[in-house]
N, C-alpha and C positions, 0 to 999 in steps of 0.2 A: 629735092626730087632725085630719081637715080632712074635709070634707063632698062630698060629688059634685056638689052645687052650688057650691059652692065654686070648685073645680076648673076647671068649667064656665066659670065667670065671669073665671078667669085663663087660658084657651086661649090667648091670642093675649099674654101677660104674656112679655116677654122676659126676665126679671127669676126666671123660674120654668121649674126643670126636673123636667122628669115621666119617673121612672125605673117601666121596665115590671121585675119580677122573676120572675114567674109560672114554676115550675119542677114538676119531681116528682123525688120522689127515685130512684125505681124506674125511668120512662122519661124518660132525661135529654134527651131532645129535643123532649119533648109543651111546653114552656114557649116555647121559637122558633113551635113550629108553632101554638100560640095568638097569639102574638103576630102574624105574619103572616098569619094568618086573620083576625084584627082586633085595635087597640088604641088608645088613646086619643093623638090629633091629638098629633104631634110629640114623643110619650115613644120613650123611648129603651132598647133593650134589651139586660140584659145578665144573663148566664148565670152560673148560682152554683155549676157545673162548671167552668168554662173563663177565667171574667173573674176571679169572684171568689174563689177560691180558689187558695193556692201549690201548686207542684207537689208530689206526695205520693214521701215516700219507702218506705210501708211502716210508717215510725215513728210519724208526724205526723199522723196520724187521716185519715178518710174529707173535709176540708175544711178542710184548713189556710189559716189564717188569713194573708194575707201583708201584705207591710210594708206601713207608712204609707205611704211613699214610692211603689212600686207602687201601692196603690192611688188615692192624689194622680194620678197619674199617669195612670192610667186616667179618674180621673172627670175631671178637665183634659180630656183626648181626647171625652169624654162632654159636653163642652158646661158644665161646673161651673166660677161663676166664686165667689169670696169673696163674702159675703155672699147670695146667692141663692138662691131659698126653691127646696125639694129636695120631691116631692110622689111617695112609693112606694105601689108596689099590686102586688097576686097576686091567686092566683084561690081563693086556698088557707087563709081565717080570717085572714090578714097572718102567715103563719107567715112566709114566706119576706122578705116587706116588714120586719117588725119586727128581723129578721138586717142588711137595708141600712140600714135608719134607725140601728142599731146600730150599723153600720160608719163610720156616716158622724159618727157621735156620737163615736167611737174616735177618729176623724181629724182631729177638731177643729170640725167643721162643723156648729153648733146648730142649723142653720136647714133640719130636716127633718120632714116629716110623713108619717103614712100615713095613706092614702086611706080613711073609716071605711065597709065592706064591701067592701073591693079593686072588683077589675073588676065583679063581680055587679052591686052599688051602681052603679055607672056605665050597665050594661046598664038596669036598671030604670027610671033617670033616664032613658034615650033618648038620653043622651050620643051625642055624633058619633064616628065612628070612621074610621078608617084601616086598610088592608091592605096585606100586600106586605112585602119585608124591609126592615131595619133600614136605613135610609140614613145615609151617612155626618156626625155633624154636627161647627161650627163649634168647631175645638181653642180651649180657650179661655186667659187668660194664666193662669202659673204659680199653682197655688196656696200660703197661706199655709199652714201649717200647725204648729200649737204642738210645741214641743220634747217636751215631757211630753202623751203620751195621754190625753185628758179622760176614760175609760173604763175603770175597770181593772180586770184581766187575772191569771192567777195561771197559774201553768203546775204541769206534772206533778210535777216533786218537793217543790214546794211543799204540794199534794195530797196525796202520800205521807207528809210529814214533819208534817202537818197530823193524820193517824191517832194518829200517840203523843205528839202537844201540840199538843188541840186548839185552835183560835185560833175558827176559823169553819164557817159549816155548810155543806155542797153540797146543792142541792137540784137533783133529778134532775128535769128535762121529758119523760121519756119515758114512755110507756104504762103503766099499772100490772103491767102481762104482761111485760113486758119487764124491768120494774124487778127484779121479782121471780123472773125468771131461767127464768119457763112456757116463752118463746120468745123468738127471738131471729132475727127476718128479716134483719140488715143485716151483722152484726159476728160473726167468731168465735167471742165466750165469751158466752155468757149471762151476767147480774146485776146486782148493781150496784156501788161504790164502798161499804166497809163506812163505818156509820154513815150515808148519806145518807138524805136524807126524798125522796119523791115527791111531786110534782104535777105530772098529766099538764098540756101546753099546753091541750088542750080542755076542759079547766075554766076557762081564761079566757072561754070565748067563750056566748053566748048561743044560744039556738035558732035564730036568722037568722043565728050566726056571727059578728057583732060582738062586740066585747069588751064584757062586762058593764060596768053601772055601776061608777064609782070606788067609791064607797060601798060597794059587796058586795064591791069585790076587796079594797078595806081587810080588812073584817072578816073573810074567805074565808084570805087570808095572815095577818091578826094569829094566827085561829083555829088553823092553820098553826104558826107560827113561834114562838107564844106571845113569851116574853121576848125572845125574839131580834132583836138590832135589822137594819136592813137593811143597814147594814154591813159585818154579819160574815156574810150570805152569798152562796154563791159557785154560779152558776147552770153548771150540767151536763147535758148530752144525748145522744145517740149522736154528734153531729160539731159540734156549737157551735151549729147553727142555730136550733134549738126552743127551746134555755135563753134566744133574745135575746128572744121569744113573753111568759115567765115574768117578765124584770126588765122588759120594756115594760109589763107588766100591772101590776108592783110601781110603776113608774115610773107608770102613769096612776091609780092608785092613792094617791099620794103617798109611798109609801113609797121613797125614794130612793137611791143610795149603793152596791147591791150592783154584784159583779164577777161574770165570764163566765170557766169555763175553755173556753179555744176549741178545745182538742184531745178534750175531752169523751171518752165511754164508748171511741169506734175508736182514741182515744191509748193508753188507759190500758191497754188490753188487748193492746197490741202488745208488750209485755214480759210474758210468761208469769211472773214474779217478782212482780208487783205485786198485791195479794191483791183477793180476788171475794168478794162475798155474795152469798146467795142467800135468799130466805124469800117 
């Protein structure tokens, strides 16, 4: 996490990029039209529709995850050079922030924070602001990036074959209504992945919306997961973005190590075969 003071005091820090993410999932254009209404002095905006997501075939859930490579490639275009500190924010609890500080974690790139109460936090501070679209910034050189994904990843049939020998646990980020199959606003089937636990993302966060203390998400997940170490599990949500919410929360928490299915609930249900619970 990093401070809106913080923040403030590296404006003019060439060394530091400031990634705007501010999104909705419902009106996928309210996150542009925030940001060109106002946002903080030379971050840069990129859409979790259009940038950061690979094209959908149907199969691949509502937010496919796409390659390193693409995404190197984009954040290069985006002003990202090797070692340079990466500073995300939303407007949204850091749902959609803790998805790019993930990505950028996936990519190889340690050197990322998110901004602790997204833009709110910055509006309160009196933060200086900027309007108007995104202007083009300075391509920057190639990035490095490691062979092996510092972040890991487990895909669908791993999940499936994971049901009749089990190794690891999924824990589901989505609503409890949801989990439980009441409703179902986004994705064709209601329910969940049989055997997963729920914890909605908004049990990370405090009454102002900050992620609670370390201390309480410790014991909030130990209380959770009991024996389970963080290793063995594996964070799931409707399209990969709220489970990154859950292992940032594990992550500031200390508990370290777990993986992300990034085709989440819109994957899993695109094969009518692949079995639902409900409860």
């Amino acid at each position: 996490m990093i401070s809106a003071e913080q923040v403030q005091a590296n404006l003019n820090n060439s060394e530091c990029l400031i990634l705007d993410v501010r999104h909705d999932l419902i009106d996928h254009q309210a996150g542009r039209r925030a940001y060109e209404q106002g946002h903080i002095p030379g971050a840069v905006f990129l859409d979790h529709e259009v940038d950061l997501a690979a094209p959908k075939t149907g199969l691949n859930g509502r937010h496919p995850l796409p390659s390193r490579q693409v995404l190197a490639q984009l954040l290069q275009q985006s002003g990202l050079r090797d070692g340079m500190q990466v500073v995300v924010y939303d407007a949204q609890g850091s749902l959609f922030a803790s998805h790019m500080w993930w990505m950028l974690r996936w990519l190889g790139h340690p050197q990322v924070a998110i901004l602790d109460g997204g833009w709110q936090a910055w509006q309160q501070l009196g933060g200086a602001q900027e309007s108007g679209p995104a202007r083009p910034a300075p391509a920057a050189a190639e990035l490095s990036i490691p062979e092996q994904a510092a972040m890991p990843t487990v895909q669908t049939d791993q999940v499936l074959k994971n049901l009749s020998k089990p190794i690891f646990t999924v824990l589901d980020a989505r609503a409890a209504e949801r989990y439980r199959g009441d409703v179902e606003p986004m994705d064709p089937v209601a329910g969940h992945i049989p055997d997963a636990l729920n914890r909605s993302h908004l049990n990370n966060l405090d009454e102002q919306g900050r992620f609670k203390p370390a201390e309480q998400l410790r014991q909030e997940y130990q209380d959770l997961l009991g024996t389970i170490s963080a290793e063995m599990v594996v964070h799931q949500c409707g399209s990969g973005i709220t489970a990154c919410h859950n292992l940032f929360a594990m992550e500031l928490a200390g508990l370290s190590g777990s993986s992300i299915y990034p085709g989440s609930w819109s994957e899993w249900v695109s094969d009518a075969s692949r079995p639902v619970a409900r409860s």
